[in-house]
C-alpha positions in Angstrom: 19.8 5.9 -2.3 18.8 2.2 -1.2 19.8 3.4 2.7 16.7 6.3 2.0 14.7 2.5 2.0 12.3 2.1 4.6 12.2 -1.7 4.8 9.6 -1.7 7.4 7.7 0.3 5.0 8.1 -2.8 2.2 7.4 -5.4 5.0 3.8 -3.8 5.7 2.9 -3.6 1.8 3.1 -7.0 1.4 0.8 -7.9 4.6 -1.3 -4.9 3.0 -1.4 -6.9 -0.3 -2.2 -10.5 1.5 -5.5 -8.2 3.2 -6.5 -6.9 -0.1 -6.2 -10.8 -1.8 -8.5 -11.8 1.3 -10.8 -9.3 0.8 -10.8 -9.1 -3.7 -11.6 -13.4 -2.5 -14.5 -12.5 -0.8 -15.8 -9.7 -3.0 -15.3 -12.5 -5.5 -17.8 -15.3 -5.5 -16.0 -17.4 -8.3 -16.1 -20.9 -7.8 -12.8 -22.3 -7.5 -10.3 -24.8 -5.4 -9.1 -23.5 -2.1 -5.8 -23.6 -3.3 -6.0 -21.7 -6.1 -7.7 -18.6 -3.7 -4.7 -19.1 -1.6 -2.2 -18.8 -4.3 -4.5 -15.8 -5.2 -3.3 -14.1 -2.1 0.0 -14.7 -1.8 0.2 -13.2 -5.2 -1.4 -10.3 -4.1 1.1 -10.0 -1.6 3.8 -10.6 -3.9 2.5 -7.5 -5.9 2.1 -5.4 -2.8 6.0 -6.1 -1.9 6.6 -4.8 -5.2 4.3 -2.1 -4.9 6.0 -0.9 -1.6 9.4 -1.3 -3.0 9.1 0.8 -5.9 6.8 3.1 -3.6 9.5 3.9 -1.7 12.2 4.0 -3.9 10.6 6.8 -5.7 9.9 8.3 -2.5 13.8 8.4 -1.6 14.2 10.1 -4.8 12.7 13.7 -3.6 14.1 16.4 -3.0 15.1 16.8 1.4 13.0 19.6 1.4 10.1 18.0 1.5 11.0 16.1 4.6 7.6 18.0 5.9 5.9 14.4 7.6 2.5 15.5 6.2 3.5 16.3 2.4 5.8 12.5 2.8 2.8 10.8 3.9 0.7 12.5 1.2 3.3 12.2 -1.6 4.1 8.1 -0.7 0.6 7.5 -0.9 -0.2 9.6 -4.2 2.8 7.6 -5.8 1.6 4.0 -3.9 -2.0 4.9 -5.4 -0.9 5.6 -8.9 1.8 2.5 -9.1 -1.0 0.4 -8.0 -3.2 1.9 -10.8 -0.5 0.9 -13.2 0.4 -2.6 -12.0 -3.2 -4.0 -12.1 -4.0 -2.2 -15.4 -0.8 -3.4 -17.0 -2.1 -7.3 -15.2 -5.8 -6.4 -17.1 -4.0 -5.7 -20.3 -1.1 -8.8 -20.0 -4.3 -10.9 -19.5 -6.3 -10.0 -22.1 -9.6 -9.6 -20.8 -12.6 -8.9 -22.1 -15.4 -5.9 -21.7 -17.3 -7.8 -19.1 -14.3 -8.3 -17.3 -13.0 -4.9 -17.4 -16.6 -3.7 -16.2 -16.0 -6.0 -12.9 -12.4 -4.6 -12.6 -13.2 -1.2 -11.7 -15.0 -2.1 -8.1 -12.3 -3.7 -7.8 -9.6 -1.2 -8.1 -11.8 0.7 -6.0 -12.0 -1.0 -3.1 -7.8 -1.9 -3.8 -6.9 1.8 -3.6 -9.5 2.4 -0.9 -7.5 0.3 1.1 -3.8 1.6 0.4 -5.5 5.0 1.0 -7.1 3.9 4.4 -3.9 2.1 5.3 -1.8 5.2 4.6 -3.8 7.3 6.8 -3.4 4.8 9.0 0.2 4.8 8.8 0.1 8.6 9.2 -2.2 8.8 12.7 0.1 6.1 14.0 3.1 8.6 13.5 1.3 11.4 14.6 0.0 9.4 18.2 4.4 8.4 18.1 5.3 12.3 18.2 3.0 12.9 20.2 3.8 10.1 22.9 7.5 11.6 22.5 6.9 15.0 23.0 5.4 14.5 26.2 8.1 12.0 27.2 10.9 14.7 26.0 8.8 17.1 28.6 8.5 14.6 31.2 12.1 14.1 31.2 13.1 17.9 31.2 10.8 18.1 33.7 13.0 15.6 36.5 
């Protein structure tokens, strides 16, 4: 099950997580100390390690037959959307927060899943242009 792991896959959560601690820090206009916004974002990509990791081991869970490349990319980003869901509204619950500050959250769960949505699609042109690119070299090289 742990071979069905795509590492790579892991790696570029985090680095997806570190982007969307930039981005919640400017969204956010909160006064604080420098370091405390750069702790900020290496905790978000902390959580977006985590978020990839279990993201992909419950994608190796299914089934082979849905091995289709479109119905993986949409599955791994249905499941990345709703474990990100769950992690920050488990964090808004561990915290405590208030009504005002679950008002604020929602933008910001927004523009978080707007971003694991945009970088899946992403992910899924990029794999498309590969194919692509190695069809035509598979014909090229038939071709000599």
């Amino acid at each position: 099950m742990m071979e069905n792991i795509h590492l790579q896959n892991v790696i570029k959560s985090f680095f997806i997580g570190l982007f969307i601690g930039i981005v919640i820090q400017l969204y956010d206009d909160t006064e604080v100390l420098i370091t405390y916004k750069v702790l900020t974002v290496l905790a978000s990509g902390s959580v977006g390690f985590i978020i990839g990791f279990i993201t992909e081991w419950l994608t190796s869970i299914l089934p082979i037959r849905m091995a289709n490349s479109r119905t993986y990319f949409f599955i791994n980003n249905l499941i990345a959307l709703v474990v990100t869901t769950l992690i920050m509204a488990s964090f808004l619950l561990i915290t405590g927060s208030t009504i005002d500050n679950k008002v604020a959250f929602m933008p910001m769960l927004l523009i978080v899943l707007g971003i694991i949505c945009i970088a899946n699609l992403f992910d899924y042109m990029m794999y498309r242009r590969a194919q692509t690119k190695l069809k035509s070299f598979k014909e090229m090289i038939k071709d000599k």
